[in-house]
C-alpha positions, 0 to 999 in steps of 0.5 A, spaced: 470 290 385 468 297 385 462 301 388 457 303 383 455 310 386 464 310 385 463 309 378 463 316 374 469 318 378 473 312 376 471 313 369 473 320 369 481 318 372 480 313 367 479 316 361 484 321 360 489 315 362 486 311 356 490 310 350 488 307 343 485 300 343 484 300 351 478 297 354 474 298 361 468 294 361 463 294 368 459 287 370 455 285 375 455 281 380 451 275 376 455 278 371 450 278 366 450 285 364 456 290 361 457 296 358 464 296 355 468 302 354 473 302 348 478 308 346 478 307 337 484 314 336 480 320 340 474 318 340 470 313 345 465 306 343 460 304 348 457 297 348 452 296 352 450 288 353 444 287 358 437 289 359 438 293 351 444 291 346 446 298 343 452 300 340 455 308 341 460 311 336 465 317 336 463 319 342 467 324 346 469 324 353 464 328 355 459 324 351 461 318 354 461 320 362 453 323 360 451 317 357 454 312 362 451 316 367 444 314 364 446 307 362 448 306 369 441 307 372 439 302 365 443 296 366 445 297 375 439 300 378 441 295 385 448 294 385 451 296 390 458 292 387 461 292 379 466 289 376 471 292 373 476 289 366 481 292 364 483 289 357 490 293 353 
């Protein structure tokens, strides 16, 4: 478990750390929102799965982080705690 205001730090370590095919996904507490981050060669996708069901392709590090930013308003506006899945 992690803090949710810790979110975009750990996302920012975690990126650079990535190799192709490794996953992070964030859940909730109920575990009935995600938003899964997945490395495909230098680029990043974006899943996200709860209040909206929309994908993001080809995104860069920096893409990521901005729309992360966002959806973590979206999908976790009162969680204090998120899981974290790491899937290699």
């Amino acid at each position: 478990m992690i803090d949710n205001k810790n979110l975009l730090k750990l996302l920012r370590t975690e990126l650079r750390k990535m190799s192709n095919g490794d996953k992070l996904k964030f859940l909730t507490y109920k575990k009935d929102r995600s938003v899964l981050v997945e490395k495909n060669g230098d680029n990043f996708r974006i899943i996200e799965d709860g209040y909206r069901k929309i994908v993001w392709d080809d995104l860069t590090e920096a893409e990521v982080l901005k729309r992360i930013k966002k959806l973590q308003k979206i999908e976790f506006p009162r969680s204090n705690k998120l899981y974290l899945a790491r899937e290699r």
